[in-house]
BALOBA-1460 file (C-alpha; in Angstrom, 3 decimals):
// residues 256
<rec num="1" residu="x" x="0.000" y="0.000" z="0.000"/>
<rec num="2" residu="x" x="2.281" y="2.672" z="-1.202"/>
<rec num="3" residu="x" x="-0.009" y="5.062" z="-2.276"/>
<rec num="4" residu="x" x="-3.511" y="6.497" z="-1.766"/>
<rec num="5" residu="x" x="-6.154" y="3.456" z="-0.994"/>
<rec num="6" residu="x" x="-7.866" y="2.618" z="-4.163"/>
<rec num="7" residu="x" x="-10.414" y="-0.174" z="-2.694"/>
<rec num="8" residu="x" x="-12.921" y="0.570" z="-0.210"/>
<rec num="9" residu="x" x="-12.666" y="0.438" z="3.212"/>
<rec num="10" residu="x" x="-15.451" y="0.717" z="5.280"/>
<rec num="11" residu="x" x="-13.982" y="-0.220" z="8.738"/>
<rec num="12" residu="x" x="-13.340" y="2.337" z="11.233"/>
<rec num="13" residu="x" x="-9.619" y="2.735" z="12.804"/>
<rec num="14" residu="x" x="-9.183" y="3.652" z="16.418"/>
<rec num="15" residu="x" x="-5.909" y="4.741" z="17.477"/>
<rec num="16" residu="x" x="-5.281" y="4.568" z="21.369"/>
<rec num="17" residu="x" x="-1.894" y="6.994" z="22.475"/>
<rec num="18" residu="x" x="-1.197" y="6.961" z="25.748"/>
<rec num="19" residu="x" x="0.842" y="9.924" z="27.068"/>
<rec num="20" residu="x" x="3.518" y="11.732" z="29.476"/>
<rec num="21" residu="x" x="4.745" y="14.943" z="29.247"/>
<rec num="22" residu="x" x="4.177" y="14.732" z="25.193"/>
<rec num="23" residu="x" x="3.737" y="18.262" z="24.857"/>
<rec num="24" residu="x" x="5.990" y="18.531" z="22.008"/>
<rec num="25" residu="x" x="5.436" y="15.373" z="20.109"/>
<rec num="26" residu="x" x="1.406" y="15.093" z="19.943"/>
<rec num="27" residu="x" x="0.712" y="17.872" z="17.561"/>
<rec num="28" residu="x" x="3.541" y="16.193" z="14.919"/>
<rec num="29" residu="x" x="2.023" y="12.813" z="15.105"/>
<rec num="30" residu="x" x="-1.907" y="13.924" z="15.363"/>
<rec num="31" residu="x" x="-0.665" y="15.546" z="11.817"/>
<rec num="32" residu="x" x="1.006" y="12.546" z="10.510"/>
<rec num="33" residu="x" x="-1.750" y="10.512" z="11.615"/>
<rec num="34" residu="x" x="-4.457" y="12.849" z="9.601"/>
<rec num="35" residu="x" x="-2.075" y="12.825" z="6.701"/>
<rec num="36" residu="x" x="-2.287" y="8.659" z="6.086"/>
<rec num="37" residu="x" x="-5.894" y="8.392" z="7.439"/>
<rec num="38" residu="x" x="-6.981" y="10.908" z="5.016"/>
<rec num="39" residu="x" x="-4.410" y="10.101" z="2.113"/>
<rec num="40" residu="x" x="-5.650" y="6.281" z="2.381"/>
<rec num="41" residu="x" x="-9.736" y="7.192" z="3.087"/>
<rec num="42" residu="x" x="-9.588" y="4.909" z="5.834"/>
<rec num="43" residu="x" x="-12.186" y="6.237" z="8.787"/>
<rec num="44" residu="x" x="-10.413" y="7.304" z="12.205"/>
<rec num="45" residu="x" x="-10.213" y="8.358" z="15.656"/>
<rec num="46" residu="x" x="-7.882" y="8.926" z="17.832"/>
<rec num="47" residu="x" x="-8.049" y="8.474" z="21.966"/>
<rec num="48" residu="x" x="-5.424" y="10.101" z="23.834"/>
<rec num="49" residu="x" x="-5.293" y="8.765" z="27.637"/>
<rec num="50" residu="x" x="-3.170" y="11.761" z="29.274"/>
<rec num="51" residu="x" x="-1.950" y="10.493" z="32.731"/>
<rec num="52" residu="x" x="-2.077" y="14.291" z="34.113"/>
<rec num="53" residu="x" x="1.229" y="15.617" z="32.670"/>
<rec num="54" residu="x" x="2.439" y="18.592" z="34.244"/>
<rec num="55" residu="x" x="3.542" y="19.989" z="30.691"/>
<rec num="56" residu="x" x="0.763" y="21.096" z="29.284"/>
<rec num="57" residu="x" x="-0.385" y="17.533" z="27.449"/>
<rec num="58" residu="x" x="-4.105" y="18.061" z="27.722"/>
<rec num="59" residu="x" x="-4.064" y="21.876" z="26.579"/>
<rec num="60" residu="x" x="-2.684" y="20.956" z="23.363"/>
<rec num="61" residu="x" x="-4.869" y="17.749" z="22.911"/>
<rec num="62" residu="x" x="-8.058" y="20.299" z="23.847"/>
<rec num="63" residu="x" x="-6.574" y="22.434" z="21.281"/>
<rec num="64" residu="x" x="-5.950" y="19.525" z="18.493"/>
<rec num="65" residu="x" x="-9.703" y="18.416" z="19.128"/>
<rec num="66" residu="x" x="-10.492" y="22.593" z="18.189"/>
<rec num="67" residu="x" x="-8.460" y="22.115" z="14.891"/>
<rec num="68" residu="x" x="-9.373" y="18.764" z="13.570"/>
<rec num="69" residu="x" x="-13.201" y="17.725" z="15.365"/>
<rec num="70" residu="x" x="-13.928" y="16.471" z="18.537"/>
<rec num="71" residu="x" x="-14.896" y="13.720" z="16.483"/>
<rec num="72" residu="x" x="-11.291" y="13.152" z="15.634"/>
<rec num="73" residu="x" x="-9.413" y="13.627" z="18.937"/>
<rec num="74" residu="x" x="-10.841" y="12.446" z="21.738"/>
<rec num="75" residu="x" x="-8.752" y="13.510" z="25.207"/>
<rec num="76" residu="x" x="-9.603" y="10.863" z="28.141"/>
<rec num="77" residu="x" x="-7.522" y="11.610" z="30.968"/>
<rec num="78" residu="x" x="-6.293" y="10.117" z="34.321"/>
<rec num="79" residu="x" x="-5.768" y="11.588" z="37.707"/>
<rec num="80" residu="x" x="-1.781" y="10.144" z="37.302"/>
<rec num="81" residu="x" x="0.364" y="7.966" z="36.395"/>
<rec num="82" residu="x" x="-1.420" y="4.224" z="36.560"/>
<rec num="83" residu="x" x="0.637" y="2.434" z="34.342"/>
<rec num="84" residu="x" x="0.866" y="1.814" z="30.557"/>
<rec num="85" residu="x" x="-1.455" y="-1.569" z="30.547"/>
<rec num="86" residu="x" x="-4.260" y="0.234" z="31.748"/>
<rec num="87" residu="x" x="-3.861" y="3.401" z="29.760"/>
<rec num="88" residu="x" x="-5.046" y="0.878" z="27.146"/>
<rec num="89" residu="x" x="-8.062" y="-0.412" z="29.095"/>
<rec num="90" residu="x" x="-9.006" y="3.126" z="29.729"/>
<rec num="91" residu="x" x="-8.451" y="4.199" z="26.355"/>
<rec num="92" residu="x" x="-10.851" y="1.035" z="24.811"/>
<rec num="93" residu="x" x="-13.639" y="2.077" z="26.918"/>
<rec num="94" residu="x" x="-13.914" y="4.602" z="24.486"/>
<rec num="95" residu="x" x="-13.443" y="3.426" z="20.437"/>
<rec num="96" residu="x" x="-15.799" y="3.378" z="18.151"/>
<rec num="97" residu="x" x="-13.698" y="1.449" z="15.572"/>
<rec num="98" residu="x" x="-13.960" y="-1.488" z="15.015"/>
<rec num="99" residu="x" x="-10.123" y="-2.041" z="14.831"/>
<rec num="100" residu="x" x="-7.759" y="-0.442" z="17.400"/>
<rec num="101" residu="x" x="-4.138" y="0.329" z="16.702"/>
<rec num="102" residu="x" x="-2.171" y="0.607" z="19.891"/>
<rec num="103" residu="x" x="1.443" y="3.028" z="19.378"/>
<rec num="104" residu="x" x="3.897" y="5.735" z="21.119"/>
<rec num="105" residu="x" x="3.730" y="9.551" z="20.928"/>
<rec num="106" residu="x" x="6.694" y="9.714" z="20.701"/>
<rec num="107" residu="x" x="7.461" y="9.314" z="16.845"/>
<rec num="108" residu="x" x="9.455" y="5.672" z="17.787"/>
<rec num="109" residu="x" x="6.588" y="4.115" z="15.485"/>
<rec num="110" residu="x" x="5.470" y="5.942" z="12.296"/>
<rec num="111" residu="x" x="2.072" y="6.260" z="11.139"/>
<rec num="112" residu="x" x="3.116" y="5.418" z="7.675"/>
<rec num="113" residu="x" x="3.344" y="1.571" z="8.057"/>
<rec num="114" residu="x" x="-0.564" y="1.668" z="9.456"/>
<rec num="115" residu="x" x="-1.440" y="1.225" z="5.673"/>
<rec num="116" residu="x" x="0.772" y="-2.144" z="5.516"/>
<rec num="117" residu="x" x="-0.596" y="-3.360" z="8.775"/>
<rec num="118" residu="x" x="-4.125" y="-2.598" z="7.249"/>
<rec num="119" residu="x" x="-3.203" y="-4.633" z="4.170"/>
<rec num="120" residu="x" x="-2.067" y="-7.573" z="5.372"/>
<rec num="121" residu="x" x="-4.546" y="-7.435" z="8.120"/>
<rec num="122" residu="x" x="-7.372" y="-7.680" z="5.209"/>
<rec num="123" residu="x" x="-5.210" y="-9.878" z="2.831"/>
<rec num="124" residu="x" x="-5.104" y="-12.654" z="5.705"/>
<rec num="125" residu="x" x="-7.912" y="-11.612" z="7.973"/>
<rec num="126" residu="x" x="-5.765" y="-11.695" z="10.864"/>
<rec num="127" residu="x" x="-7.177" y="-11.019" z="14.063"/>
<rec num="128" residu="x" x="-3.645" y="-8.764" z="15.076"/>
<rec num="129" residu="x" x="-0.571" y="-7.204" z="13.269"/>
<rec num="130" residu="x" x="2.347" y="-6.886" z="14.900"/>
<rec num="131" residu="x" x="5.022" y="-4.089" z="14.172"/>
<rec num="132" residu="x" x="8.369" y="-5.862" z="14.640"/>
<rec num="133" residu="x" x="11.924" y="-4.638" z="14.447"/>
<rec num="134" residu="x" x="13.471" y="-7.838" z="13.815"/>
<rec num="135" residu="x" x="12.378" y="-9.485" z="10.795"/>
<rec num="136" residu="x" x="13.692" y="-8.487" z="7.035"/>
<rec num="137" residu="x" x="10.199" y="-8.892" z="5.628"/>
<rec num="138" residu="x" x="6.671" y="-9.545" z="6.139"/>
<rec num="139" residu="x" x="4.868" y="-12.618" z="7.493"/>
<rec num="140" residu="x" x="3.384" y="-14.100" z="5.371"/>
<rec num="141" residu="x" x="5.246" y="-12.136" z="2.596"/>
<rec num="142" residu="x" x="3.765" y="-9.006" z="1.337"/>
<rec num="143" residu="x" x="5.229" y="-6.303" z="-1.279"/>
<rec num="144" residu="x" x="5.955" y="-2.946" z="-0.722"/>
<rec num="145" residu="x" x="7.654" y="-4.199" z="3.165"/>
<rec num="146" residu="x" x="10.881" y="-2.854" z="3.547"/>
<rec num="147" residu="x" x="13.857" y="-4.804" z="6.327"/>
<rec num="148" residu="x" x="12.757" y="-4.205" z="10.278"/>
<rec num="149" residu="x" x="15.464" y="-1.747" z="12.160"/>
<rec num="150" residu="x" x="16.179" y="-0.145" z="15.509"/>
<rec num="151" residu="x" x="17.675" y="3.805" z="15.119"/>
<rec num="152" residu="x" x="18.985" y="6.123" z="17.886"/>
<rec num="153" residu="x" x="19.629" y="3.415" z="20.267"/>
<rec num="154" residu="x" x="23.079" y="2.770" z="21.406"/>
<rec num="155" residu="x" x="24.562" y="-0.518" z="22.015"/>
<rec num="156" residu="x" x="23.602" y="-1.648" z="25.610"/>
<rec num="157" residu="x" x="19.904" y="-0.641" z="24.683"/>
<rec num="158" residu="x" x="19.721" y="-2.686" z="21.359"/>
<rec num="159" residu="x" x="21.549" y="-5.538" z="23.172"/>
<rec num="160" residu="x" x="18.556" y="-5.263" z="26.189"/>
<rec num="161" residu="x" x="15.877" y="-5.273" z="23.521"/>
<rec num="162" residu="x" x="17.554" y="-8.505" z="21.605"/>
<rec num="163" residu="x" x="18.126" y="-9.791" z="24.888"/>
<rec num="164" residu="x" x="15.015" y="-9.143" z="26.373"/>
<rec num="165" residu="x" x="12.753" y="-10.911" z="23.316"/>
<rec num="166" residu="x" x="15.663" y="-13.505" z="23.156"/>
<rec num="167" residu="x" x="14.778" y="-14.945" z="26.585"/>
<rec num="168" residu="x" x="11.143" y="-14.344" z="26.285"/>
<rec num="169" residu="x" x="11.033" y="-16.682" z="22.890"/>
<rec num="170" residu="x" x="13.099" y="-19.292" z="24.278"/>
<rec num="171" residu="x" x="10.761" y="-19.797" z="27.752"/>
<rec num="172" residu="x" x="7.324" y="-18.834" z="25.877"/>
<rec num="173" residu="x" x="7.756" y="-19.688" z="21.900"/>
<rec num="174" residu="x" x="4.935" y="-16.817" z="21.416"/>
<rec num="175" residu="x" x="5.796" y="-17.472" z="17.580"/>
<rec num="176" residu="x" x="6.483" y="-13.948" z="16.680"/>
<rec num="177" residu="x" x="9.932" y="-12.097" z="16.229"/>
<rec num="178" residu="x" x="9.491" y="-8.996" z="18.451"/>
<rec num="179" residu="x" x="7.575" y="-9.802" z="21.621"/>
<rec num="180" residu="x" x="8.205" y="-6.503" z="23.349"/>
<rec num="181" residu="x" x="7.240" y="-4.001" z="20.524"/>
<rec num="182" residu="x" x="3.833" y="-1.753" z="21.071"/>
<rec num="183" residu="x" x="2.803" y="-1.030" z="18.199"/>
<rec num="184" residu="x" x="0.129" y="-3.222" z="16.850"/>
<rec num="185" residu="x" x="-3.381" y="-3.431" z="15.113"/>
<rec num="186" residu="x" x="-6.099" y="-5.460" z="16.975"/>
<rec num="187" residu="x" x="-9.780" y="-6.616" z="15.939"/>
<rec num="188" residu="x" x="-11.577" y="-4.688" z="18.451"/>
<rec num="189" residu="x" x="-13.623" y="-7.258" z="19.731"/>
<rec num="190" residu="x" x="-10.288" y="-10.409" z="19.842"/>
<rec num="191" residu="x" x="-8.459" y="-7.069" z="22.179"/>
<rec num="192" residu="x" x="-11.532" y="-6.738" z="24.302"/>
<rec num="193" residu="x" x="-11.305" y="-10.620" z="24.901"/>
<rec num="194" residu="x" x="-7.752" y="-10.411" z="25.401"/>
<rec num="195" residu="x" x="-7.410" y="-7.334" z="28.025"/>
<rec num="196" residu="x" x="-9.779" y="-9.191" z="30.134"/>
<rec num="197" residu="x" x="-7.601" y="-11.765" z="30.903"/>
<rec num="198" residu="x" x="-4.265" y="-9.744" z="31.255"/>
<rec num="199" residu="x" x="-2.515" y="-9.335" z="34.151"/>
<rec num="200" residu="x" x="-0.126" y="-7.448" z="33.687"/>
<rec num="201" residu="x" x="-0.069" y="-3.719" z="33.968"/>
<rec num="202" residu="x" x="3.421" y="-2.359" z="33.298"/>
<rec num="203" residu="x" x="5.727" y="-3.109" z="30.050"/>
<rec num="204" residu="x" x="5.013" y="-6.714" z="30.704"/>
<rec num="205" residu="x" x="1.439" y="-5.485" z="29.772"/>
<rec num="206" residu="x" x="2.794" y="-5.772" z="25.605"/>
<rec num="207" residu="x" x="4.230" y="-9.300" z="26.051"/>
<rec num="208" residu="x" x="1.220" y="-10.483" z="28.167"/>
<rec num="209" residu="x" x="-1.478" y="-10.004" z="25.785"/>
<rec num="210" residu="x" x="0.598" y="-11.460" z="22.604"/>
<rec num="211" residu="x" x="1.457" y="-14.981" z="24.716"/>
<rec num="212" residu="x" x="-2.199" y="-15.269" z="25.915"/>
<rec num="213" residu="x" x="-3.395" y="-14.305" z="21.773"/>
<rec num="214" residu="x" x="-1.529" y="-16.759" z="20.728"/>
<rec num="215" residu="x" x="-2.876" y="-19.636" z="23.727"/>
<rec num="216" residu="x" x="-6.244" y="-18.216" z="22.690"/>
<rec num="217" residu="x" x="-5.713" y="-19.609" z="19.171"/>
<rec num="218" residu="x" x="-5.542" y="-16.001" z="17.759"/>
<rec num="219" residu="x" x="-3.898" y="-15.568" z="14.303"/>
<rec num="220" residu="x" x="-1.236" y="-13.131" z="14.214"/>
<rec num="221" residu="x" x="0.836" y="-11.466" z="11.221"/>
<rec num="222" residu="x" x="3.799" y="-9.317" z="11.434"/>
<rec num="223" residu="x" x="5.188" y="-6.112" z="9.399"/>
<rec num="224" residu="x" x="8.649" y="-4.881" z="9.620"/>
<rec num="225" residu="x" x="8.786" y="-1.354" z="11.040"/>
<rec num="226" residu="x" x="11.662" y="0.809" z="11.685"/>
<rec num="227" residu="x" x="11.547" y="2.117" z="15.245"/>
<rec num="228" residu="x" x="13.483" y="5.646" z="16.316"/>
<rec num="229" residu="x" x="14.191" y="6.458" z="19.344"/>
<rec num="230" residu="x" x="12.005" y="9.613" z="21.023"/>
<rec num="231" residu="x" x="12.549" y="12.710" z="19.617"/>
<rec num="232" residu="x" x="11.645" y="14.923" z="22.508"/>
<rec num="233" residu="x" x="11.423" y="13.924" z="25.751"/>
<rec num="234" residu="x" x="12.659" y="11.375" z="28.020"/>
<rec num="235" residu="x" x="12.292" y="7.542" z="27.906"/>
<rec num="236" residu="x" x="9.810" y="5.728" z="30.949"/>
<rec num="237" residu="x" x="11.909" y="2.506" z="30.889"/>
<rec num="238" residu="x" x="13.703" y="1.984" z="33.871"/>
<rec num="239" residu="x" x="15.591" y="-0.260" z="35.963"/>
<rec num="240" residu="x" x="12.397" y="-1.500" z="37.925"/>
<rec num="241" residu="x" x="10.999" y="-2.170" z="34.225"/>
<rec num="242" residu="x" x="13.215" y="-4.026" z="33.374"/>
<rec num="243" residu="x" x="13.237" y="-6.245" z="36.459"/>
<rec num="244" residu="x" x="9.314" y="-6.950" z="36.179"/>
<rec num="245" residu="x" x="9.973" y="-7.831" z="32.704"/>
<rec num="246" residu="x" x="12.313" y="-10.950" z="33.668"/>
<rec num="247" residu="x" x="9.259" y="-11.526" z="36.363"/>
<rec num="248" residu="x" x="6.757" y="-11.269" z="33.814"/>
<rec num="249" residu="x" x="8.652" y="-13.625" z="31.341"/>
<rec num="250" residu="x" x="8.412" y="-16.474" z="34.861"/>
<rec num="251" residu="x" x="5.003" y="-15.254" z="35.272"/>
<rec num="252" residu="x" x="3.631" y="-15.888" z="31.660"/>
<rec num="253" residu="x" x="5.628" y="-19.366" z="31.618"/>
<rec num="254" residu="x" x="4.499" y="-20.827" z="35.038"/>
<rec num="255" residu="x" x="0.784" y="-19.500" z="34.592"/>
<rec num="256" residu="x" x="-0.267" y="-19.342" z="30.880"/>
């Protein structure tokens, strides 16, 4: 899908962004969001679940609603900071789509490889697509992919990420190449299913709900992204994070 859509598409695209202290980033990526909605005639909200940043956040997402409908951006705040897992349980309370596309604010995922996951999500009728980093093409194989890629990271942070989804294939063999990536597109109704069950509220939250898809007997394709490191701001992973992710990976094994 490399250009504007030329079949129709009458399914509805929700786009859930949770955010911190995104100030800066939200008004670049609410454009670049309009911009492949509108280029590809696809139908679209998006629900931005503000967890009461102190920079301003909510102004601008008040002020983004102004510019492009109410319709389009829909602010849903919290009183604070209550994890990422259920910024995404918050934020499904309120879709109207019937598909939900879960991603950053922070520019690390790109709005312009929605389209792909939208084509191979029809192509296959897959009830997800993934985003992953580490895989040179699509799967199955589609046209138009191009190779997977981390950028901006140095080299203890792309050895944690290889690590991390090393360990978490070897104990869970989720049978898909990036286990910790966030940027996916769901069936609304197979991620309704799947949040229910979830136990996990942190990072581990990401993880969680691809093991239990794939236990639930949920089919699952996966398109090659390249994923930047934040523009402005700082990164939320942490030291604690990554400790509750090697307890989540014990978790997931010993209970699902």
């Amino acid at each position: 899908m490399q250009g504007p859509h030329t079949t129709s598409n009458t399914h509805k695209y929700s786009v859930i962004i949770p955010t911190y202290n995104e100030r800066k980033n939200l008004p670049i990526i609410v454009w670049l969001l309009a911009r492949v909605f509108d280029e590809h005639a696809l139908a679209w909200e998006l629900i931005v679940v503000d967890d009461n940043s102190p920079d301003g956040t909510q102004q601008v997402a008040r002020e983004l609603a102004h510019a492009y409908g109410e319709d389009k951006i829909v602010l849903k705040p919290r009183a604070g900071k209550l994890g990422l897992g259920t910024a995404y349980i918050h934020g499904l309370n309120f879709c109207s789509g019937d598909f939900v596309i879960i991603m950053d604010a922070d520019f690390s995922h790109h709005p312009k490889f929605i389209p792909q996951f939208i084509r191979l999500q029809q192509a296959h009728n897959f009830d997800i697509v993934t985003g992953t980093r580490y895989r040179e093409t699509s799967q199955p194989a589609m046209t138009g992919t191009t190779p997977g890629g981390v950028y901006g990271w140095d080299l203890k942070r792309k050895f944690v990420s290889r690590g991390a989804n090393f360990l978490a294939d070897t104990v869970l063999s989720p049978g898909v190449s990036d286990l910790t990536g966030s940027f996916r597109l769901y069936k609304k109704s197979v991620l309704q299913h799947i949040i229910t069950l979830t136990q996990s509220r942190g990072y581990v939250f990401q993880m969680e709900m691809m093991v239990r898809a794939r236990a639930l007997g949920y089919s699952v394709g996966e398109v090659p992204i390249t994923f930047v490191d934040r523009l402005f701001g700082e990164s939320k992973l942490g030291a604690d994070e990554i400790v509750q992710y090697g307890k989540g990976v014990w978790s997931l094994f010993t209970g699902v």
